[in-house]
C-alpha positions as YAML, in Angstrom:
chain: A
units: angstrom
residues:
- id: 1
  name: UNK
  ca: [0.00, 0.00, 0.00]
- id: 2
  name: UNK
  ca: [3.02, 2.21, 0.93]
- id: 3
  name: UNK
  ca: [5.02, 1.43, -2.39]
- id: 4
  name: UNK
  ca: [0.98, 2.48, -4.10]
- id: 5
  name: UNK
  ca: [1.17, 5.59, -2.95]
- id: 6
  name: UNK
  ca: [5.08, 6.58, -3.65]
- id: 7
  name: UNK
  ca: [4.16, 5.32, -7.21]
- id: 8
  name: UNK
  ca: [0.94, 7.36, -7.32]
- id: 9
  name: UNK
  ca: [2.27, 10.57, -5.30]
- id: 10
  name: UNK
  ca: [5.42, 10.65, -8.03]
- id: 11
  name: UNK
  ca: [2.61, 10.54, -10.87]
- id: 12
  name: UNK
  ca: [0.69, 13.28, -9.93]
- id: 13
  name: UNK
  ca: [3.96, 15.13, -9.53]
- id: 14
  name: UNK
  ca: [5.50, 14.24, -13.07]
- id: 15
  name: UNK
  ca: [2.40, 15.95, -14.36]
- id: 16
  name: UNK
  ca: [2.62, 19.14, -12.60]
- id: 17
  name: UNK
  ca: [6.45, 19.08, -13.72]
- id: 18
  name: UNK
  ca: [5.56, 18.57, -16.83]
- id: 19
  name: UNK
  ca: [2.48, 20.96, -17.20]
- id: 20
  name: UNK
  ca: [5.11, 23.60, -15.84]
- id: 21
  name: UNK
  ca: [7.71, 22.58, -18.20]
- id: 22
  name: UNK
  ca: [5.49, 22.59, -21.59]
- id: 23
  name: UNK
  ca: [3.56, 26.54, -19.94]
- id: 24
  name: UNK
  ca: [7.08, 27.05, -21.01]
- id: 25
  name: UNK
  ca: [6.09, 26.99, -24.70]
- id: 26
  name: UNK
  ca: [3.36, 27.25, -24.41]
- id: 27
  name: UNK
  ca: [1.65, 23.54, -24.60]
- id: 28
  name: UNK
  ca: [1.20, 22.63, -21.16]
- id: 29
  name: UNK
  ca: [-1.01, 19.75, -21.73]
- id: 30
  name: UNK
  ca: [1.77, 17.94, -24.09]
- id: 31
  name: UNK
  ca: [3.64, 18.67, -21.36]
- id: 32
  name: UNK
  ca: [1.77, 17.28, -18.77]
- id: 33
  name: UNK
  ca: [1.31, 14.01, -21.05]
- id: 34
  name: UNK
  ca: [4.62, 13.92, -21.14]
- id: 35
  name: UNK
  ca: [5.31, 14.06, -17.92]
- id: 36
  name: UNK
  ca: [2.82, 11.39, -17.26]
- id: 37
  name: UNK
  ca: [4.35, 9.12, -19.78]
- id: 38
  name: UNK
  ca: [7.58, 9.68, -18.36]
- id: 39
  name: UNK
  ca: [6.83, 8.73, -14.65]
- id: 40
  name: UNK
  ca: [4.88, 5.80, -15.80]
- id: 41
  name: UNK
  ca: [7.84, 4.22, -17.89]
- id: 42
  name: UNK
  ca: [9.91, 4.74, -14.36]
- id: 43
  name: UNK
  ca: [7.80, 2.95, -12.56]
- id: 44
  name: UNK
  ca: [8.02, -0.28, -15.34]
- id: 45
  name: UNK
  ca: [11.57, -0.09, -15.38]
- id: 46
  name: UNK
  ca: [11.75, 0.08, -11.25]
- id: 47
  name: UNK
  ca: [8.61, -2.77, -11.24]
- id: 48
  name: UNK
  ca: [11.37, -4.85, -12.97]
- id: 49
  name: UNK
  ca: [14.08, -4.73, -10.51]
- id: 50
  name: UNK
  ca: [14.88, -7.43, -8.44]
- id: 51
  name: UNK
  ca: [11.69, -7.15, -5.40]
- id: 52
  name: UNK
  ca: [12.75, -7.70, -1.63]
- id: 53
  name: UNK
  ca: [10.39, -6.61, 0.84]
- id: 54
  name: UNK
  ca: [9.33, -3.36, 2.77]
- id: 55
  name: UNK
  ca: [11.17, -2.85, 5.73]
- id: 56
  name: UNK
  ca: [9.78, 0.71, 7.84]
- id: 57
  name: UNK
  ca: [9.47, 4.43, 7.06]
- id: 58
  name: UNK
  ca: [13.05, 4.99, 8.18]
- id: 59
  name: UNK
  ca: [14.47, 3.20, 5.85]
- id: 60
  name: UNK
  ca: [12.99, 5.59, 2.87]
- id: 61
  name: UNK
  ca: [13.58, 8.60, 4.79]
- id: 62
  name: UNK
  ca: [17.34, 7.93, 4.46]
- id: 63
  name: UNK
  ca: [16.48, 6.46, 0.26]
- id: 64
  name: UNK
  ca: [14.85, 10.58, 0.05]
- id: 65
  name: UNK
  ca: [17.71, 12.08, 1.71]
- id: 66
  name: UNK
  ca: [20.59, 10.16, -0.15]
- id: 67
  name: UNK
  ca: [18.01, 10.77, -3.70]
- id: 68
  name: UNK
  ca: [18.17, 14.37, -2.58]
- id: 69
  name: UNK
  ca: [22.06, 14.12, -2.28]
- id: 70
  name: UNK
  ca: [22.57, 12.69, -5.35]
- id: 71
  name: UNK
  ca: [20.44, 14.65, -7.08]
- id: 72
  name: UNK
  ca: [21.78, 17.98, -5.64]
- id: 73
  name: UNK
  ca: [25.18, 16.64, -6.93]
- id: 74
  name: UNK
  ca: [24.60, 15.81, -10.67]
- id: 75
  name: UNK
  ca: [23.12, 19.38, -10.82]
- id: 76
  name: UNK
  ca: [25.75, 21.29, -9.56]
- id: 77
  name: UNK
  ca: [27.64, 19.63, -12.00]
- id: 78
  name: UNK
  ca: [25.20, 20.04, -14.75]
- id: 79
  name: UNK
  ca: [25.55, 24.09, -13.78]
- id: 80
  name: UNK
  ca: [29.06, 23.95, -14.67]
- id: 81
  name: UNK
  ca: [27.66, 23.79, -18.79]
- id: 82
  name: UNK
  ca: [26.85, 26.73, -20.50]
- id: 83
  name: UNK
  ca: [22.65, 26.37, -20.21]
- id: 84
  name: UNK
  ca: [20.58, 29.02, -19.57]
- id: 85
  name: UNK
  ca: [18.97, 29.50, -15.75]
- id: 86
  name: UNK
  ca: [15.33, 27.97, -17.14]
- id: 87
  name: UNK
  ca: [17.21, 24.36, -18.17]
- id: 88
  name: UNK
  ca: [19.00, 24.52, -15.25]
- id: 89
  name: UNK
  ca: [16.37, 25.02, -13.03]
- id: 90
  name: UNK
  ca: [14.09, 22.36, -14.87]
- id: 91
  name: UNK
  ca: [16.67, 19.86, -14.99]
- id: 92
  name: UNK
  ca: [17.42, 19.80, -11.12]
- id: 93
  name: UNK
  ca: [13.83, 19.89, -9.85]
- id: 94
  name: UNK
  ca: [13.46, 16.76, -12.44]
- id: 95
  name: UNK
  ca: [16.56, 15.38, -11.07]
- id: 96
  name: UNK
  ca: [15.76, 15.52, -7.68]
- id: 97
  name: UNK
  ca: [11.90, 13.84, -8.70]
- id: 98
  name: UNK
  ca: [13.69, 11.36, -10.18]
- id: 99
  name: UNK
  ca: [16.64, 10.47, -7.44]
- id: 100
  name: UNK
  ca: [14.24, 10.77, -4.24]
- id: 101
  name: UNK
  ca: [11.71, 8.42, -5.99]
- id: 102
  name: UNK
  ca: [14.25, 5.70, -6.55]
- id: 103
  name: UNK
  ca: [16.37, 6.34, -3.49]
- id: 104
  name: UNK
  ca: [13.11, 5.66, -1.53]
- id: 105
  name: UNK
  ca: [11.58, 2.54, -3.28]
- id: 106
  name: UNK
  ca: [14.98, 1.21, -3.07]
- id: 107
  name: UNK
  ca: [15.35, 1.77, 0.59]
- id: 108
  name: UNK
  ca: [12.16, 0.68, 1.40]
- id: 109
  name: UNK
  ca: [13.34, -2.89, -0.06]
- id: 110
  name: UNK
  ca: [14.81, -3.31, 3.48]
- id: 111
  name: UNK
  ca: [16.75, -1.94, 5.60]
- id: 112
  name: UNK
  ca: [18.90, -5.16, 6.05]
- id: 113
  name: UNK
  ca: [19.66, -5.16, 2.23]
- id: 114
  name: UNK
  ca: [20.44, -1.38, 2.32]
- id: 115
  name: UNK
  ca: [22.61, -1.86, 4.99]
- id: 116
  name: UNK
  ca: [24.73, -4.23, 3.12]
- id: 117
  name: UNK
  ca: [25.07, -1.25, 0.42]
- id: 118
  name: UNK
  ca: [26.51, 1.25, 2.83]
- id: 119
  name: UNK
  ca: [27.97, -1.17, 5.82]
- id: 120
  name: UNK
  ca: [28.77, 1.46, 7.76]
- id: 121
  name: UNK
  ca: [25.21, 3.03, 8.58]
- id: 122
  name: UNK
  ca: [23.43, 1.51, 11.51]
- id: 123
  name: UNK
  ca: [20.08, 3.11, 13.09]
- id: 124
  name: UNK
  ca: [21.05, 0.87, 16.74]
- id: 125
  name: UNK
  ca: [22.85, 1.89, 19.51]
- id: 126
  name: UNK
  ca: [26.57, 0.78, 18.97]
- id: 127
  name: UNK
  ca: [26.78, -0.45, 22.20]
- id: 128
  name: UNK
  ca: [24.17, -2.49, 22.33]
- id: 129
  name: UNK
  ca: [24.21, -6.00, 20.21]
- id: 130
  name: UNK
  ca: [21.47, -7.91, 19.33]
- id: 131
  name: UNK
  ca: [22.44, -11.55, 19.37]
- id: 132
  name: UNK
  ca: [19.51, -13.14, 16.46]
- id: 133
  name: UNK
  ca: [20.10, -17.10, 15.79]
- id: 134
  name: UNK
  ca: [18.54, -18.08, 12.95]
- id: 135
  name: UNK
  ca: [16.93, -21.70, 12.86]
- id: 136
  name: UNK
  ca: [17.37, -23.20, 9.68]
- id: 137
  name: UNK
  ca: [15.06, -26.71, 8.76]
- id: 138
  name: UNK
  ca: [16.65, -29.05, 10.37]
- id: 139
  name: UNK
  ca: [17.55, -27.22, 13.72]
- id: 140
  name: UNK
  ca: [13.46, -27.03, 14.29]
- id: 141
  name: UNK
  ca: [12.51, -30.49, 13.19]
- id: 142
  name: UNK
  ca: [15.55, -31.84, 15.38]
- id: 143
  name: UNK
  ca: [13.59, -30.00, 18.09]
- id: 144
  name: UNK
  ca: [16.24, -30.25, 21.00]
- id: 145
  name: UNK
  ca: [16.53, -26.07, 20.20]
- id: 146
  name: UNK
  ca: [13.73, -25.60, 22.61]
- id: 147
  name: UNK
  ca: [15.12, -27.06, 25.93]
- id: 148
  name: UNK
  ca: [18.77, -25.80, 24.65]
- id: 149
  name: UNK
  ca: [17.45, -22.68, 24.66]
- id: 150
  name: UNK
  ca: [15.93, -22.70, 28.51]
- id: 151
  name: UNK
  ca: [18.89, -23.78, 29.91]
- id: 152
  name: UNK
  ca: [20.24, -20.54, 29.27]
- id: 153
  name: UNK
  ca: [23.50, -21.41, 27.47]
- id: 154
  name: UNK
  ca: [22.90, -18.86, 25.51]
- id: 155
  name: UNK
  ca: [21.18, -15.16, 25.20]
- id: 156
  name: UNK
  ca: [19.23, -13.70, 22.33]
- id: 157
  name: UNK
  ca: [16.30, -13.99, 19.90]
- id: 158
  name: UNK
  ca: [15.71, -17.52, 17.65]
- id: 159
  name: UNK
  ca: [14.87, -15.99, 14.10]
- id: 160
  name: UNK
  ca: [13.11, -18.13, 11.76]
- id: 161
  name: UNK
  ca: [13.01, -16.20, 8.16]
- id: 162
  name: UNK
  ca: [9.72, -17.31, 6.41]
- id: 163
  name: UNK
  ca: [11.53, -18.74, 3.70]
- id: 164
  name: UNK
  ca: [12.83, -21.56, 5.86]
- id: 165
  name: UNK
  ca: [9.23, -21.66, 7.27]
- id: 166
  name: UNK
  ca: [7.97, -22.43, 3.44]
- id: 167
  name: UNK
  ca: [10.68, -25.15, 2.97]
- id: 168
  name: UNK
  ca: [8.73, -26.76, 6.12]
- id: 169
  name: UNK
  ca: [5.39, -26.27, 4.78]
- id: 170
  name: UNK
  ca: [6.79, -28.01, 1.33]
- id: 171
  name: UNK
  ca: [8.34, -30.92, 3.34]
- id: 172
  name: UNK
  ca: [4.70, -31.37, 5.41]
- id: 173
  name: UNK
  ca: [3.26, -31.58, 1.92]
- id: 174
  name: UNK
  ca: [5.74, -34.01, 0.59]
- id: 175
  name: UNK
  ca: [4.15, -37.36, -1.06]
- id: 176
  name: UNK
  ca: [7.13, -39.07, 0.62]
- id: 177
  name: UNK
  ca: [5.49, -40.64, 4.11]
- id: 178
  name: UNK
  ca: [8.71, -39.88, 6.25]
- id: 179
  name: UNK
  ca: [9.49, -36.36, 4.70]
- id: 180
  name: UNK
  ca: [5.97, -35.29, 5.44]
- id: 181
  name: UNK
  ca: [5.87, -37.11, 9.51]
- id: 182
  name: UNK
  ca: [9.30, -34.89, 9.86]
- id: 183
  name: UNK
  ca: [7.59, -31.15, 8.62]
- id: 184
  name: UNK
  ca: [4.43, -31.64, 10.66]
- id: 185
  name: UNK
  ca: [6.77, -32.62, 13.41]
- id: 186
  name: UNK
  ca: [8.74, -29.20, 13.05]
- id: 187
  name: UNK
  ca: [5.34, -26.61, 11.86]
- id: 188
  name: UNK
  ca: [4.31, -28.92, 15.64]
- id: 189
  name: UNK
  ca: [7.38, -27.87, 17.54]
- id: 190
  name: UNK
  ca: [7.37, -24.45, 16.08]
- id: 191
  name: UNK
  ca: [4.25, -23.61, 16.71]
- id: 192
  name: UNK
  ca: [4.62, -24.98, 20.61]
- id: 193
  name: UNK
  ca: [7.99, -22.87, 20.69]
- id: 194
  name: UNK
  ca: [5.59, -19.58, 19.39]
- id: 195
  name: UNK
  ca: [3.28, -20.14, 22.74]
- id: 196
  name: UNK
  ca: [6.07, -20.77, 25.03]
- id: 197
  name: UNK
  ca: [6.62, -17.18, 27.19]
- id: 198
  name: UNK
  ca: [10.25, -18.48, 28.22]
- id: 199
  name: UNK
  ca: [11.36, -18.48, 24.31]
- id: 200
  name: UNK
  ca: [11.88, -15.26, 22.44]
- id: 201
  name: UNK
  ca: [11.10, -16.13, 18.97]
- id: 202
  name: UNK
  ca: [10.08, -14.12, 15.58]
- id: 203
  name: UNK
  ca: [9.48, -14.58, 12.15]
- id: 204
  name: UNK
  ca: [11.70, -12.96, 9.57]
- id: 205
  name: UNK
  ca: [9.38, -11.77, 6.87]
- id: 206
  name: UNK
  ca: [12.18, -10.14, 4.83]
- id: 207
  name: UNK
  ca: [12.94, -12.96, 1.70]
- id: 208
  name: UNK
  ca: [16.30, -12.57, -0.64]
- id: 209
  name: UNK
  ca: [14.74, -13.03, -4.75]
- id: 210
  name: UNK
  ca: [18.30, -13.23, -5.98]
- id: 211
  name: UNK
  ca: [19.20, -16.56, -4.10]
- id: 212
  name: UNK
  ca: [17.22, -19.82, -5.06]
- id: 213
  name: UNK
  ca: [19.18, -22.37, -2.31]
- id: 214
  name: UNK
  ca: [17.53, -22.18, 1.21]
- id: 215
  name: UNK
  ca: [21.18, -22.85, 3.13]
- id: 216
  name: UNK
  ca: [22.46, -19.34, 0.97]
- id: 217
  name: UNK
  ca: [20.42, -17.57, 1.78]
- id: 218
  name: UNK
  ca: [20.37, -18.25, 5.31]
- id: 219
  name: UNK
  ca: [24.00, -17.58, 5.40]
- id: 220
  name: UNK
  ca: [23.29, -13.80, 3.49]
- id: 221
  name: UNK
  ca: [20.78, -13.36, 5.76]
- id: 222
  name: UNK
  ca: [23.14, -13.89, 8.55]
- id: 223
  name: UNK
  ca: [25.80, -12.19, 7.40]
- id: 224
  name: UNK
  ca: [22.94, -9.01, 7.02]
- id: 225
  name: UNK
  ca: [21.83, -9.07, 10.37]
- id: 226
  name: UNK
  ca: [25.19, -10.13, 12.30]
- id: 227
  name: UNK
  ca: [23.40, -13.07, 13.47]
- id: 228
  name: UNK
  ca: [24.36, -16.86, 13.77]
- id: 229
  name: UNK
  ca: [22.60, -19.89, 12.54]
- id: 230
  name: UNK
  ca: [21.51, -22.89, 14.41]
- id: 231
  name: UNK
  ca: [21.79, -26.20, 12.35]
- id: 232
  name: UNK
  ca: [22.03, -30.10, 12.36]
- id: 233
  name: UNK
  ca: [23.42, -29.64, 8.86]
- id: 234
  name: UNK
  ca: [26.77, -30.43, 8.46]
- id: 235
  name: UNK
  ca: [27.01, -29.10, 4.99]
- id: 236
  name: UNK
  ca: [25.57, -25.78, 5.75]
- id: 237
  name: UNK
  ca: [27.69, -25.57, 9.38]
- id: 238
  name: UNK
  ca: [30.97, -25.63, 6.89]
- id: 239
  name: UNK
  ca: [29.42, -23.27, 3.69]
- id: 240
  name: UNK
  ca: [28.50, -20.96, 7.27]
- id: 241
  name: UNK
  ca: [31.85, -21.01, 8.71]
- id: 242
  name: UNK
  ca: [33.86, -20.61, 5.28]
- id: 243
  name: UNK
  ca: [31.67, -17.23, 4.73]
- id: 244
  name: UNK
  ca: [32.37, -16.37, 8.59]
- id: 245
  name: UNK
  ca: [29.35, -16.89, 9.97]
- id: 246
  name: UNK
  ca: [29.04, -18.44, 13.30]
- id: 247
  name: UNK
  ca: [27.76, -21.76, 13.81]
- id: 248
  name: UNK
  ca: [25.73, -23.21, 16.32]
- id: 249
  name: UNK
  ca: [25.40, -26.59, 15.74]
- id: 250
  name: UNK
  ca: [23.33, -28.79, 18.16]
- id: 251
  name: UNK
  ca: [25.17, -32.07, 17.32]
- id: 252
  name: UNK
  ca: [28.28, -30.68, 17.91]
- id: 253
  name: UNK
  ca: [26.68, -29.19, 21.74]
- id: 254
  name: UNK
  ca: [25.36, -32.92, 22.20]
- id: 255
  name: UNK
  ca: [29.03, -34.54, 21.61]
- id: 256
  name: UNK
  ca: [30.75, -31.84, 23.85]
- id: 257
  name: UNK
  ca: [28.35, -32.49, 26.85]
- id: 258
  name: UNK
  ca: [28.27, -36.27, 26.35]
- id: 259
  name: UNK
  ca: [30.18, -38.24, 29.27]
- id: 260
  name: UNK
  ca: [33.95, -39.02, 29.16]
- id: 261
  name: UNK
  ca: [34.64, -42.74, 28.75]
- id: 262
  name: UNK
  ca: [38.00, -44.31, 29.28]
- id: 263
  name: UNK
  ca: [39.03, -47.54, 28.04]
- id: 264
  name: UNK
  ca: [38.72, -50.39, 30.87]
- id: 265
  name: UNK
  ca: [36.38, -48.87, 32.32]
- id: 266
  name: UNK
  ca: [33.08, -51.00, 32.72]
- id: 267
  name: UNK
  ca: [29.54, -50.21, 32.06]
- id: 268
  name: UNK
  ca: [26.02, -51.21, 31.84]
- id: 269
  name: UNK
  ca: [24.10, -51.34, 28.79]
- id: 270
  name: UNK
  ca: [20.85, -53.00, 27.35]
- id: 271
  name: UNK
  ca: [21.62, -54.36, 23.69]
- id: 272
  name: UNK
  ca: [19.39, -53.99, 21.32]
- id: 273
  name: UNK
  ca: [20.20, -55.44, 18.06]
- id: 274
  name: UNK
  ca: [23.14, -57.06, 15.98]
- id: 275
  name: UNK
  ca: [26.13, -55.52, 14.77]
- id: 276
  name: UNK
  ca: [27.56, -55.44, 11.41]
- id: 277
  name: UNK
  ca: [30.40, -58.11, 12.38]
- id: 278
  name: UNK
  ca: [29.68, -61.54, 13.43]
- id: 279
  name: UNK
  ca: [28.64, -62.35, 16.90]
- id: 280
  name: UNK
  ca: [28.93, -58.33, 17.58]
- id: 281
  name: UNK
  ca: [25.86, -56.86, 19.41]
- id: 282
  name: UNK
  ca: [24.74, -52.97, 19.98]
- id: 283
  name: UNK
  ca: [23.40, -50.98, 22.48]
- id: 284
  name: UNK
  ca: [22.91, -47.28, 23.62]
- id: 285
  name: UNK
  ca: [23.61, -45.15, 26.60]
- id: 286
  name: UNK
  ca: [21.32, -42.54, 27.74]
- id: 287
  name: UNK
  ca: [22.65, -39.95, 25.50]
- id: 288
  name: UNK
  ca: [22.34, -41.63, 22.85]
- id: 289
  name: UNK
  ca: [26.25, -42.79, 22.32]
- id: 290
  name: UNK
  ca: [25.99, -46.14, 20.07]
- id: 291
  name: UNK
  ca: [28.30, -49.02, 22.11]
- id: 292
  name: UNK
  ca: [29.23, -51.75, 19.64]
- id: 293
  name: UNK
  ca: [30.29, -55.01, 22.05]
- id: 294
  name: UNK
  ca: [31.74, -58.05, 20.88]
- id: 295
  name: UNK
  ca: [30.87, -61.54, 21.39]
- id: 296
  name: UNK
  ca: [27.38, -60.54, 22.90]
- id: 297
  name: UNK
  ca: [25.27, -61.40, 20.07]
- id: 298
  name: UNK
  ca: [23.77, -64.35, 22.23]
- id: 299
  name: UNK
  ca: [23.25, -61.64, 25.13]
- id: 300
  name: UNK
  ca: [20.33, -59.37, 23.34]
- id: 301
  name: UNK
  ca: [17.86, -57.90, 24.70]
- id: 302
  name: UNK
  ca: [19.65, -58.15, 28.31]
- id: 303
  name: UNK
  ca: [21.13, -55.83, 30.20]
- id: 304
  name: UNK
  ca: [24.92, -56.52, 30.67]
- id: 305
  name: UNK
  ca: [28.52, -55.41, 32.15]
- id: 306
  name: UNK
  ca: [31.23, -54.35, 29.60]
- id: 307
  name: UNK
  ca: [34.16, -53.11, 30.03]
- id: 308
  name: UNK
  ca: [35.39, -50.28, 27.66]
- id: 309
  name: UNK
  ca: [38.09, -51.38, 24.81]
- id: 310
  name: UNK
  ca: [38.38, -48.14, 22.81]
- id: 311
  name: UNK
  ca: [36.61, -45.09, 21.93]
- id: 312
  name: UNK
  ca: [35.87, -43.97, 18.16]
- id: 313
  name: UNK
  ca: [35.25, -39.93, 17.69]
- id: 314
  name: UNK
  ca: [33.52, -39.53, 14.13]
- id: 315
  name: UNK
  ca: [31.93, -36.62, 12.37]
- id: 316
  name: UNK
  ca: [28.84, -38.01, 12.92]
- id: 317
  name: UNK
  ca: [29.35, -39.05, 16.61]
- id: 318
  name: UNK
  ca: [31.34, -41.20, 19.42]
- id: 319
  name: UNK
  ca: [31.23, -44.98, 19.02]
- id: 320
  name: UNK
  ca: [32.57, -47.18, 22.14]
- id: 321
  name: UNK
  ca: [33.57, -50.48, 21.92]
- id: 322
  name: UNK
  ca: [33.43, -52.87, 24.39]
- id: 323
  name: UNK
  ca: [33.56, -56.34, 25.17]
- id: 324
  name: UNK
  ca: [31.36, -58.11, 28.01]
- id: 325
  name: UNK
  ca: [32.68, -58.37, 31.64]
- id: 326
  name: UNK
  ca: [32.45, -62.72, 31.21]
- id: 327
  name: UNK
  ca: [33.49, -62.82, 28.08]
- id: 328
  name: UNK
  ca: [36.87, -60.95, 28.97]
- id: 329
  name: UNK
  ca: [37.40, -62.80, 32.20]
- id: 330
  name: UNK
  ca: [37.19, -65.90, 30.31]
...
């Protein structure tokens, strides 16, 4: 409605301009037309540029005054040239119509986006820092965010920007039965996250056209707003890191806190099902660390001593092996 009225404000305008310009020959209404004409092929051309959304009214304050700038400076220049006063005069009120009405549109595409164009300008205090995590897909289906986020380990705002809330709503929708149990499980866990007073969490209306991959333009967006992203994704926690953005990745949090296991020391564990090898069996401790223990096959489903042999740190987790207190006495 905002962008309606720039569009129809700098109409009206361009036909006064004009209607003044053409009185100037006499044929105001060619000028007028004119005029007309004129603002409406500006407004095709700037319809055509790349759209991003509306941010605030401060935003195309600052898009006037740097038009106005701009406008102010191309005219001085233009005075330089040997034109009479009347051109001169025409071409900077025309300049400055022209300048201030693009300056403000493009402002008004957001103020994160301008403030990528001129890094420098911030309307915050300096010396206060907002400290916005953005949730991509996976951190919210994962859904461990929420109790992360209570225990206080860290402060700020979770961000979800609406185009990671669409790549939800696609995966609910999926044909695939698993792909669409896992985004009614996250739009769930979002929407319990929304009602819970002890989490501070927003949508981010604000989408990026130019970028077609989700994980990019997370990172842009992040990079924007001088925010991190939260993630189970392994692939977007590098891309993140190699751009400089910072990284909070759950499944790294989970391995850090997980309990320190030394080799000979003994355990208890339940096992569960085979393991790859022959007469292996596996089992799981609390937090979810997979113990692989030899010669147990014929043990399953009880719960057994084993004492530690060795301790495997992958990318994708810890692995302990172990064999079973009898077996190794035997």
């Amino acid at each position: 409605m905002t962008l309606l009225f720039i569009r129809s404000f700098f109409v009206i305008i361009s036909g006064i301009v004009g209607d003044q310009v053409g009185a100037i020959n006499n044929q105001p209404l060619i000028g007028m037309a004119l005029g007309i004409l004129a603002a409406f092929l500006l407004i095709v051309v700037e319809a055509n540029m790349q759209r991003v959304s509306v941010r605030g009214l401060s935003s195309m304050v600052f898009g006037l005054l740097l038009g106005v700038f701009m406008a102010n400076l191309v005219a001085d220049i233009l005075s330089l040239l040997p034109l009479s006063d009347a051109v001169k005069n025409i071409a900077r009120v025309v300049l400055t119509l022209i300048f201030s009405y693009l300056g403000a549109v493009m402002a008004m595409r957001g103020k994160d986006e301008f403030s990528v164009i001129i890094p420098y300008v911030r309307f915050k205090r300096q010396d206060i820092r907002d400290e916005d995590v953005l949730l991509d897909t996976s951190s919210i289906i994962d859904g461990r965010m929420a109790d992360i986020y209570k225990t206080n380990f860290f402060s700020g705002r979770l961000v979800v920007p609406r185009f990671v809330l669409q790549e939800l709503q696609k995966i609910a929708d999926s044909d695939d039965p698993l792909k669409r149990q896992k985004g009614r499980r996250g739009l769930e866990i979002l929407r319990s996250m929304q009602k819970d007073p002890a989490i501070e969490m927003r949508i981010q209306e604000d989408d990026l056209p130019g970028e077609i991959d989700v994980d990019n333009k997370l990172v842009k967006m992040a990079r924007m707003m001088e925010a991190k992203v939260c993630t189970t994704d392994f692939n977007l926690n590098r891309i993140a890191t190699i751009q400089g953005v910072k990284v909070l990745n759950i499944n790294e949090l989970t391995n850090a806190v997980k309990s320190v296991v030394f080799p000979s020391e003994v355990m208890e564990v339940r096992l569960l099902k085979e393991g790859k090898e022959p007469n292996q069996a596996v089992g799981y401790l609390d937090d979810g660390t997979m113990i692989v223990v030899s010669e147990a096959r014929h043990l399953l489903g009880q719960k057994i001593k084993a004492t530690v042999t060795s301790v495997l740190q992958t990318q994708a987790g810890r692995m302990i092996f172990a064999k079973p207190v009898k077996a190794e006495k035997g």
